[in-house]
N, C-alpha and C positions, 0 to 999 in steps of 0.2 A: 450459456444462460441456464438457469434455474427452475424455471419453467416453462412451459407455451405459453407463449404473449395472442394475448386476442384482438391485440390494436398494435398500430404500429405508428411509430413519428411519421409525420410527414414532412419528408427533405425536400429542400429547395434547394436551385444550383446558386454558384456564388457563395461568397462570404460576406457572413452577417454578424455585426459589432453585437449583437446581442439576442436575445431569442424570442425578443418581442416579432423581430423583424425576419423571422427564420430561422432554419437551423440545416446545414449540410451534413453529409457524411461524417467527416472527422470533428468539424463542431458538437454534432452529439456525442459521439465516440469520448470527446475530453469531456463533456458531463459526465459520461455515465463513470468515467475513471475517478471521477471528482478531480479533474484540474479545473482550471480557469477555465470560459469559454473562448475555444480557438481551433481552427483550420490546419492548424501544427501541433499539437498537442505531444508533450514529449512520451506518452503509454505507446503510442504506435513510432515502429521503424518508419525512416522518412522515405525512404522508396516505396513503398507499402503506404502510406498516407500521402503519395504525391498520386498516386494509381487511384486510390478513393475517390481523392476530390477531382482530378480528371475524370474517370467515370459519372459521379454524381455530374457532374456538371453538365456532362453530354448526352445525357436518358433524357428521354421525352418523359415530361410531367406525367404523365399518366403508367408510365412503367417504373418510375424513380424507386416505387416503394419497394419494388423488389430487391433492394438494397438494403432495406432497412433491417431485415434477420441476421446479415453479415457484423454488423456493425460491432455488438458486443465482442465479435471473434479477432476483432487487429487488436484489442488492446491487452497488452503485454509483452507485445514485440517490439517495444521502443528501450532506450536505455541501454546499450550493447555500445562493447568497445570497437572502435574501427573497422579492425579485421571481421568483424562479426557482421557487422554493419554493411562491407562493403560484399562481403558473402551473400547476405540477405540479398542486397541489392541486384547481384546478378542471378540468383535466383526467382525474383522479379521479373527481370526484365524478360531472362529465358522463357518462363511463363508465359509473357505479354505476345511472345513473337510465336513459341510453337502455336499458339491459339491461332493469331491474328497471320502469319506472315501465309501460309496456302490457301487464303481467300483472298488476298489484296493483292493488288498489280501496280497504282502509281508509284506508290513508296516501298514495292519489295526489294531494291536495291540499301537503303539504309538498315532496314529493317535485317536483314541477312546481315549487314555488317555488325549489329545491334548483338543480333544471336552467336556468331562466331567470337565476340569481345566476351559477351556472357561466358562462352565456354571457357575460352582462356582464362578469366579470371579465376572461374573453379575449377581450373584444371582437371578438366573433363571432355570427355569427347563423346557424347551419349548418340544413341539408335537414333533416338526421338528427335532430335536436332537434327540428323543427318536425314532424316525421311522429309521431316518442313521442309530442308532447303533443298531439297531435290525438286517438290514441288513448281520452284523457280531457279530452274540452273543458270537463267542468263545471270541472275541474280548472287549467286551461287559464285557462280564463276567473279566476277566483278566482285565481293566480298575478301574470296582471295586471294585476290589480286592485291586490294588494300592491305590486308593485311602483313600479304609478304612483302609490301614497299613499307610500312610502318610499325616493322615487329614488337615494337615497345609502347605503342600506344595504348593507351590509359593502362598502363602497369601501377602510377600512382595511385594509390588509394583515395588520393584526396581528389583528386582529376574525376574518376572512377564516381565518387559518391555526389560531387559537386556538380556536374556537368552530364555527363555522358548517361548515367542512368536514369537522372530525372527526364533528360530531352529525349532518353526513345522511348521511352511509358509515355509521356506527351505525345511523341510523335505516332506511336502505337494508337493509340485513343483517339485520335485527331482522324486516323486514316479510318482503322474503320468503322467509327462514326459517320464517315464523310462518302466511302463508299460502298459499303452492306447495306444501305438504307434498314427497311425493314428486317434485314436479319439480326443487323448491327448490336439491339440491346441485350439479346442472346449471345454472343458474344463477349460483349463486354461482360454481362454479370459470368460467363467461362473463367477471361480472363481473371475477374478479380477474385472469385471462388477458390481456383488453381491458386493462385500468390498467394492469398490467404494462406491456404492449407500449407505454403513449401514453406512461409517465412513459420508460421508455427513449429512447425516439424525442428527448422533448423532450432529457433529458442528455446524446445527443450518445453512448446506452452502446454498443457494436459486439454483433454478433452473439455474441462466443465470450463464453462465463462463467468465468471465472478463477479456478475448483475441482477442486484435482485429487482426482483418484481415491484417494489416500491421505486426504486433508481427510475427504472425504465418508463411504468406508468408516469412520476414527477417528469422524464423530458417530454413523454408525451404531451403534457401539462403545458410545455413548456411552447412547442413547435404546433402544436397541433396535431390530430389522430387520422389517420387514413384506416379506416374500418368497413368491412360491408361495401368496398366501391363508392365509399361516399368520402371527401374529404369536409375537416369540422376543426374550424380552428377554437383555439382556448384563449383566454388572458392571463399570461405567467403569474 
């Protein structure tokens, strides 16, 4: 971004046909790039815009806004060829899980299979990874297991970006929202901070965000402003 914003949209969870009726994460996000308005917007990677609106969706109304700084920064990570794409994605996901997997206990068994697929894909076997799932060795252990009965799982690219990486950033999001209660939104805005910054890094995005201060005030215009601890809706 361009400058300090002294207001900021106010996101709602959900998808809205239009911005009379609200506006979520990546809903703004394709204003501020100037597409159409939409919840998919092709400026952001889709793994990376499946994590947004997950997150947006699961912040309690009164923390949502802490989202709203992020926003300008996914877009220009969208538009990459497969391989880049499916890179992205496990970068993502990796993310989701070192964050989330050594605080959560119901779903650390998927979630460990979630981060061991990550690695394979980037053929990498990092510190960082191996310290999360130490965290949960039964969990650990049960990863791979799977993995050594299923060595070629999601090797496809298209498996990989269709399936497997959208459902563990859902399942990611889902868990701990569900069981951090109040630590949970601090978490999340980790998780989507960290993506943020990995999927940049890989596309090569620079430091500055290419939003100006007219873009950003017009969605304000557009969603309504969360300013001052007060929310104040507008007429588009």
């Amino acid at each position: 971004m361009t400058f300090v914003p002294d207001v900021m949209p106010m996101l709602s969870p959900g998808k809205h046909r239009s911005p009379r009726s609200g506006g979520c994460f990546m809903e703004i996000a394709s204003f501020l790039a100037g597409e159409r308005w939409s919840d998919h917007p092709r400026c952001t990677d889709p793994t990376l815009a499946e994590l947004g609106r997950c997150v947006n969706d699961v912040m309690p109304d009164d923390g949502r806004s802490r989202l709203a700084p992020m926003i300008p920064s996914v877009i220009g990570t969208g538009g990459r060829t497969r391989a880049e794409r499916t890179r992205i994605a496990a970068l993502v996901v990796r993310d989701c899980m070192l964050e989330a997997l050594p605080l959560v206990t119901g779903k650390a068994r998927p979630l460990a299979c979630a981060l061991l697929v990550a690695e394979r894909v980037l053929d990498e076997s990092t510190g960082e990874a191996t310290a999360a799932l130490a965290t949960q060795p039964n969990a650990w252990d049960f990863a791979r297991h799977c993995m050594g009965e299923n060595p070629s799982r999601w090797r496809d690219p298209r498996a990989y970006l269709s399936t497997a990486a959208p459902k563990a950033v859902r399942l990611t999001v889902r868990t701990v929202s569900e069981e951090l209660g109040a630590e949970a939104p601090d978490v999340l805005v980790a998780m989507l901070t960290r993506a943020i910054d990995s999927a940049r890094v890989a596309c090569g995005v620079g430091d500055g965000d290419d939003v100006s201060e007219q873009r950003w005030r017009r969605a304000c215009d557009l969603v309504g402003i969360k300013a001052d601890g007060d929310d104040h809706t507008r007429d588009a």
